[in-house]
Short mmCIF file of the C-alpha atoms (twelve columns), coordinates in Angstrom:
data_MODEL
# 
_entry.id   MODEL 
# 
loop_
_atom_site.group_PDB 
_atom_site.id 
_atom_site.type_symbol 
_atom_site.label_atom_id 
_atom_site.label_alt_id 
_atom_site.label_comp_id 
_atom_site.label_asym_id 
_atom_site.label_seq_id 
_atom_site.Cartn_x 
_atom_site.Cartn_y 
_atom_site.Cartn_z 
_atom_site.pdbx_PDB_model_num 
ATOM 1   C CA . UNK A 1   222.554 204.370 -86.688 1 
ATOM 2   C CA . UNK A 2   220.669 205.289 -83.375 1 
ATOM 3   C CA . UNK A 3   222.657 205.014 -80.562 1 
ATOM 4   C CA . UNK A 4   220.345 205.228 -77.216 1 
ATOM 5   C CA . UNK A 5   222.012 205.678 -73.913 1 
ATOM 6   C CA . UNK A 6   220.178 203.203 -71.136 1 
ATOM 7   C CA . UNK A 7   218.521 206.572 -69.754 1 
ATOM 8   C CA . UNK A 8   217.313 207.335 -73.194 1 
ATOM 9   C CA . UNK A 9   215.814 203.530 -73.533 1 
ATOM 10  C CA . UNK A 10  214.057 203.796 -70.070 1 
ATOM 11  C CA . UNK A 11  212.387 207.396 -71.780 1 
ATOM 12  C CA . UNK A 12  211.580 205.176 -74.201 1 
ATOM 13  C CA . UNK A 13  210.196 202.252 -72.651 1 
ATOM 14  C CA . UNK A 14  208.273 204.752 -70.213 1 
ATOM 15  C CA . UNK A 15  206.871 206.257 -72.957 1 
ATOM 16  C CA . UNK A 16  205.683 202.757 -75.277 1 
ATOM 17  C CA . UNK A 17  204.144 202.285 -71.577 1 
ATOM 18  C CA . UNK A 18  202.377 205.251 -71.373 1 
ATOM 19  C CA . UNK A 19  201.006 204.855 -75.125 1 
ATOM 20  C CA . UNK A 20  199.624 201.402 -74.078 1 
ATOM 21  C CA . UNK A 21  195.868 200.968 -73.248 1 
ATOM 22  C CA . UNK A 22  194.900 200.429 -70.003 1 
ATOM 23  C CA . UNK A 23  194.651 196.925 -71.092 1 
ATOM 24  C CA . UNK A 24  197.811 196.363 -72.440 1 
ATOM 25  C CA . UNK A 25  199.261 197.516 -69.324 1 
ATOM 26  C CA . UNK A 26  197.247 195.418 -67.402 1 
ATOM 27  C CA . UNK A 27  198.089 191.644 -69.752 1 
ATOM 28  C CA . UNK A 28  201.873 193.367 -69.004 1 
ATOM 29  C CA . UNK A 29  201.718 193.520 -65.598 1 
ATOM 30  C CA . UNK A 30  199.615 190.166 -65.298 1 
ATOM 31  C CA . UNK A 31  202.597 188.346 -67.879 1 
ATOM 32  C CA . UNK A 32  205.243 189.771 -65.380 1 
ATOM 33  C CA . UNK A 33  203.424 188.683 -62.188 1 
ATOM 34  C CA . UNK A 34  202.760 185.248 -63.512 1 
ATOM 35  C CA . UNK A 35  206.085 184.637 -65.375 1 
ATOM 36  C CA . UNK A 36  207.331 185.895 -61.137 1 
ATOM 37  C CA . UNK A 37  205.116 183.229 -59.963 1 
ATOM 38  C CA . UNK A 38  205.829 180.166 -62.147 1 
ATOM 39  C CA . UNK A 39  209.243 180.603 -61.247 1 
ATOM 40  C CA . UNK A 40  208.667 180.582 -58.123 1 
ATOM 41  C CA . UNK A 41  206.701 177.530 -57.938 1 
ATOM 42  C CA . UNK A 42  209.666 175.801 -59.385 1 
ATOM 43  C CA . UNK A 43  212.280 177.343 -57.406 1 
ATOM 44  C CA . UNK A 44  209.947 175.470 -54.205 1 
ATOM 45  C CA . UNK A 45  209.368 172.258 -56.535 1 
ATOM 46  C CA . UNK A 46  213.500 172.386 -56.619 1 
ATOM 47  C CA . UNK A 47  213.362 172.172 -52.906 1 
ATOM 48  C CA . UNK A 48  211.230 168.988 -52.910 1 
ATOM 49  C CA . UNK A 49  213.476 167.778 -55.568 1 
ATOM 50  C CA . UNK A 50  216.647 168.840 -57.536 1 
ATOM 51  C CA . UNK A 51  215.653 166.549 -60.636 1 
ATOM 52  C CA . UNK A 52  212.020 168.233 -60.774 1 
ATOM 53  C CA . UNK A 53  213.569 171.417 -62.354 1 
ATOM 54  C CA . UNK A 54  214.386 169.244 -65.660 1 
ATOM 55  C CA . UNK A 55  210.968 166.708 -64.863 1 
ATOM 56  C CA . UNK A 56  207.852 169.353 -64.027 1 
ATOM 57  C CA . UNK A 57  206.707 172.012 -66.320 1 
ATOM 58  C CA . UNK A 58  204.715 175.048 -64.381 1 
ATOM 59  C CA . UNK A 59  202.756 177.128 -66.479 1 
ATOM 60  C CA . UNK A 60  201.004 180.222 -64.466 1 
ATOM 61  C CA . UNK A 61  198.025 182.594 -65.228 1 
ATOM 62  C CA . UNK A 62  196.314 184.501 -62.908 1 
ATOM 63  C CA . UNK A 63  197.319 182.840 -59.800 1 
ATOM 64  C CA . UNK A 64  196.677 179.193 -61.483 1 
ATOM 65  C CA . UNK A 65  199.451 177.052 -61.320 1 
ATOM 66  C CA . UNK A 66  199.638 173.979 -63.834 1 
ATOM 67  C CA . UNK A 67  202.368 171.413 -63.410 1 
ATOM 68  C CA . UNK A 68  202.820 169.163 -65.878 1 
ATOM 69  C CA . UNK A 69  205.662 166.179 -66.714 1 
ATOM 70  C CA . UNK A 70  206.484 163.009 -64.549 1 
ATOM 71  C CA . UNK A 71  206.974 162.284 -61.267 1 
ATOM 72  C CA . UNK A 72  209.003 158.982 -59.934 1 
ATOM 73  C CA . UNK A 73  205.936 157.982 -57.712 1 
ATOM 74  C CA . UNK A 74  202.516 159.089 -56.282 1 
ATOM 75  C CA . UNK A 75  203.987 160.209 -53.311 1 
ATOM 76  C CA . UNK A 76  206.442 162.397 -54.813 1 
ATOM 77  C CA . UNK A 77  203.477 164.168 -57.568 1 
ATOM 78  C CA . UNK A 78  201.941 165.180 -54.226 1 
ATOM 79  C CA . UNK A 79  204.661 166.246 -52.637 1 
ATOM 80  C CA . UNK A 80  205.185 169.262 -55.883 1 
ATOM 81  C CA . UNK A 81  201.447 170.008 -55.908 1 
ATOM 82  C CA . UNK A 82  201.911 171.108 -52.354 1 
ATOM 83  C CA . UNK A 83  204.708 172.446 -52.340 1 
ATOM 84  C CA . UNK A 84  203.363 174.925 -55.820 1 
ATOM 85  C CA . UNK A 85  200.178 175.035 -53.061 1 
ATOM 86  C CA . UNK A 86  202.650 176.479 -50.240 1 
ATOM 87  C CA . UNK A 87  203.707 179.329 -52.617 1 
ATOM 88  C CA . UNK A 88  202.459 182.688 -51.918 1 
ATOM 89  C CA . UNK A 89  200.349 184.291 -54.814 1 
ATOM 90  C CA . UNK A 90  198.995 181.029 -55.607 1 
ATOM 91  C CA . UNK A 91  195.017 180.521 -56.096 1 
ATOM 92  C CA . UNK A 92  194.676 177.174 -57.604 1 
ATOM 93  C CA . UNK A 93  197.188 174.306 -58.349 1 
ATOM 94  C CA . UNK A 94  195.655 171.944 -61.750 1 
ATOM 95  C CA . UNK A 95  198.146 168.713 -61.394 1 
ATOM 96  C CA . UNK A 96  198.357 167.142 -64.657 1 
ATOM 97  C CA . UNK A 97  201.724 165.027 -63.695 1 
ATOM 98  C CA . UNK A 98  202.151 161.689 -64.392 1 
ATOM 99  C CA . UNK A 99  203.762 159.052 -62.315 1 
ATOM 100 C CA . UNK A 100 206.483 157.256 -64.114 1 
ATOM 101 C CA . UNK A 101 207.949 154.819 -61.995 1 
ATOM 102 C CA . UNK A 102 210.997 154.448 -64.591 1 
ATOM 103 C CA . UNK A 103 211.690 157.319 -64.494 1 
ATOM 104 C CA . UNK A 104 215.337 158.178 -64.759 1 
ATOM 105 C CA . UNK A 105 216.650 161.913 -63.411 1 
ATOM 106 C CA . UNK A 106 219.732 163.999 -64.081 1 
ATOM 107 C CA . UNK A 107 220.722 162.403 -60.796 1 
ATOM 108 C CA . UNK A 108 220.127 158.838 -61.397 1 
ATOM 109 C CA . UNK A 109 222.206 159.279 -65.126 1 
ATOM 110 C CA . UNK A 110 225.030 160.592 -63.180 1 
ATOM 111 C CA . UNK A 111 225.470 158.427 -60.397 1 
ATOM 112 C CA . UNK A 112 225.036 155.494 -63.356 1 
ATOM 113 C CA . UNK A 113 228.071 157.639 -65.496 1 
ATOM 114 C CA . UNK A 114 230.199 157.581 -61.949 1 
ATOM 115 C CA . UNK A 115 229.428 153.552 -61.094 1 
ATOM 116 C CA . UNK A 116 230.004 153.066 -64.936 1 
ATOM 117 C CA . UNK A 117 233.541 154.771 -64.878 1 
ATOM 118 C CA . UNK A 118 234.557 153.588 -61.779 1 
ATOM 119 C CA . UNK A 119 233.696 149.873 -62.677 1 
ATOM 120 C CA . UNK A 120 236.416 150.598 -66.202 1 
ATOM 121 C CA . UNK A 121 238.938 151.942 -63.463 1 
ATOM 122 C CA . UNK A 122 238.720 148.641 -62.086 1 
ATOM 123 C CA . UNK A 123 238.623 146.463 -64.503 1 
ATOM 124 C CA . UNK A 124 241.702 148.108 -66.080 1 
ATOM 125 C CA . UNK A 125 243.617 147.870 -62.727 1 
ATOM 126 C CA . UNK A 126 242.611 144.370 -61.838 1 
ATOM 127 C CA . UNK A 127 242.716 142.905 -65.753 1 
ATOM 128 C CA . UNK A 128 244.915 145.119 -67.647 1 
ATOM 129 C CA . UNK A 129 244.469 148.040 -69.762 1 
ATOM 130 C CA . UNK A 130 244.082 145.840 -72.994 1 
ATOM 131 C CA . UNK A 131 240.754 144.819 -71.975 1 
ATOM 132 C CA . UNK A 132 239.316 147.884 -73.553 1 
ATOM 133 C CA . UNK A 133 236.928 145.065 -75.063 1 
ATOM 134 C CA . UNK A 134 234.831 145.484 -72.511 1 
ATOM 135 C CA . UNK A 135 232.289 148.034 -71.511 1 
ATOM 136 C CA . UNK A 136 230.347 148.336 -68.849 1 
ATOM 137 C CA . UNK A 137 226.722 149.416 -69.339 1 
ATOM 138 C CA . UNK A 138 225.311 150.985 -65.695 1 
ATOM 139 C CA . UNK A 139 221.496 151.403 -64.919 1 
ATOM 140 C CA . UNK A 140 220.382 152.045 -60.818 1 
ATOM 141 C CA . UNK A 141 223.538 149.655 -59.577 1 
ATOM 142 C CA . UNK A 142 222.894 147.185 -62.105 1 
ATOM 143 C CA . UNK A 143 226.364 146.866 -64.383 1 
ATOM 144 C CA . UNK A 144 225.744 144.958 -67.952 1 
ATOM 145 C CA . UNK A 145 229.189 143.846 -69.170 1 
ATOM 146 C CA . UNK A 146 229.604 143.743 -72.922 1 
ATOM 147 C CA . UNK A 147 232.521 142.787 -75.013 1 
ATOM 148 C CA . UNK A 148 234.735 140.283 -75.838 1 
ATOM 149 C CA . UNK A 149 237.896 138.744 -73.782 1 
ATOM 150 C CA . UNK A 150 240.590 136.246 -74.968 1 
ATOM 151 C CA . UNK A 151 240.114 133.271 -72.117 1 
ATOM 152 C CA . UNK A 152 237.910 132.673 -69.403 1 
ATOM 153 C CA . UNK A 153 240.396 133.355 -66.503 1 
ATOM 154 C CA . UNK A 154 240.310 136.852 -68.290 1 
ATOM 155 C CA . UNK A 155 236.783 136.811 -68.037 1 
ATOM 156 C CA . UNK A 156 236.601 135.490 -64.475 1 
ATOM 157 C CA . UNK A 157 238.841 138.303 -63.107 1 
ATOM 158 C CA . UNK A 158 236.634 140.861 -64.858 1 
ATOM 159 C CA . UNK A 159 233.540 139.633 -63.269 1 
ATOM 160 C CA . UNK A 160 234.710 139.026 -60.135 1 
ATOM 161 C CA . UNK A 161 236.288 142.377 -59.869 1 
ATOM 162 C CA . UNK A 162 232.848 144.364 -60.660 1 
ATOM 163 C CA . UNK A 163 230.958 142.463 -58.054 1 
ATOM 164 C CA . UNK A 164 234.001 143.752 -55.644 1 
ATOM 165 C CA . UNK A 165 232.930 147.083 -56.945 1 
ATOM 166 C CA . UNK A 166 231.036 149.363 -54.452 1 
ATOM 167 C CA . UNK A 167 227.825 150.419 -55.727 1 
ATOM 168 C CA . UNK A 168 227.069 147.713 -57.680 1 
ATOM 169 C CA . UNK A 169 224.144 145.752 -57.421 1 
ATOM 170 C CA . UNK A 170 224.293 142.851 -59.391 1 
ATOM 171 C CA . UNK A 171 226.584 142.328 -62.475 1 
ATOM 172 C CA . UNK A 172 224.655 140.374 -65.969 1 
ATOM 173 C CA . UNK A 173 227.572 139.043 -68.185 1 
ATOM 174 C CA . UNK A 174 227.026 139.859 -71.864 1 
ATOM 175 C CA . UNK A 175 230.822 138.436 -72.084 1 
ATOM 176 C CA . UNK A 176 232.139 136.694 -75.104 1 
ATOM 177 C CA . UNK A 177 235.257 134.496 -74.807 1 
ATOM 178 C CA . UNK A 178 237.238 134.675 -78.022 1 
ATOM 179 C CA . UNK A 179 240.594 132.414 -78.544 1 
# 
């Protein structure tokens, strides 16, 4: 086995260079400068919004930015073709986002997970640990409660307790009473 010290693999990689057309060099260089570019472009769509690193795609050749994925509004799909516009090196933004007013971000799932475990807290404090029963299902402040108590007063501590709850928005009772 070949063992190459990182000297010895820079000969070598100078040397693969060197043995490349003047072509090849040049769809090298152009891969590096774009791949440069395109993260770029999302490192400034990151400052427009932290969920647009997981939401908008950017592809880049030559200077010509294309963003695809969603966007939570019109508003906001212009806000990351400017921002790609803003970045230096960039010729030409193509905008092939969609708007998808539903949406839902890493943020948005994880202030739902945080409402959704605080709500349990609460319930278990207020009600008891046995009401495991229950679950609480969160979407944008809106807590769905799912399970099955054993009386209403049970039932009517629960619900009163997640409206108490900060955050929430309104509370729908999927709550079964079961003697």
């Amino acid at each position: 086995m070949l063992r190459l010290s990182s000297k010895g693999i820079a000969w070598l990689a100078c040397v693969a260079l060197v043995a490349c057309s003047a072509r090849e060099q040049q769809q090298a260089q152009q891969t590096v400068e774009s791949t440069a570019l395109a993260a770029a472009v999302q490192a400034k769509l990151a400052t427009v919004d932290a969920d647009s690193a997981t939401q908008v795609n950017v592809k880049a050749n030559d200077g010509v930015i294309t963003l695809t994925g969603q966007a939570h509004s019109a508003q906001e799909r212009s806000s990351y073709e400017s921002a790609a516009a803003s970045v230096e090196g960039v010729k030409r933004v193509v905008d092939r986002v969609r708007v998808n007013p539903h949406l839902r971000g890493p943020r948005e799932a994880l202030a739902d997970a945080a409402l959704a475990a605080k709500v349990s807290a609460n319930i278990a404090a207020q009600a008891g640990v046995n009401v495991t029963n229950v679950k609480p299902d969160v979407r944008g402040g809106i807590v769905t409660l799912r399970g099955t108590v054993s009386s209403t007063s049970v039932k009517a501590t629960i619900l009163n307790t997640v409206r108490k709850t900060g955050g929430v928005k309104r509370v729908v009772d999927r709550i079964e009473v079961k003697s």
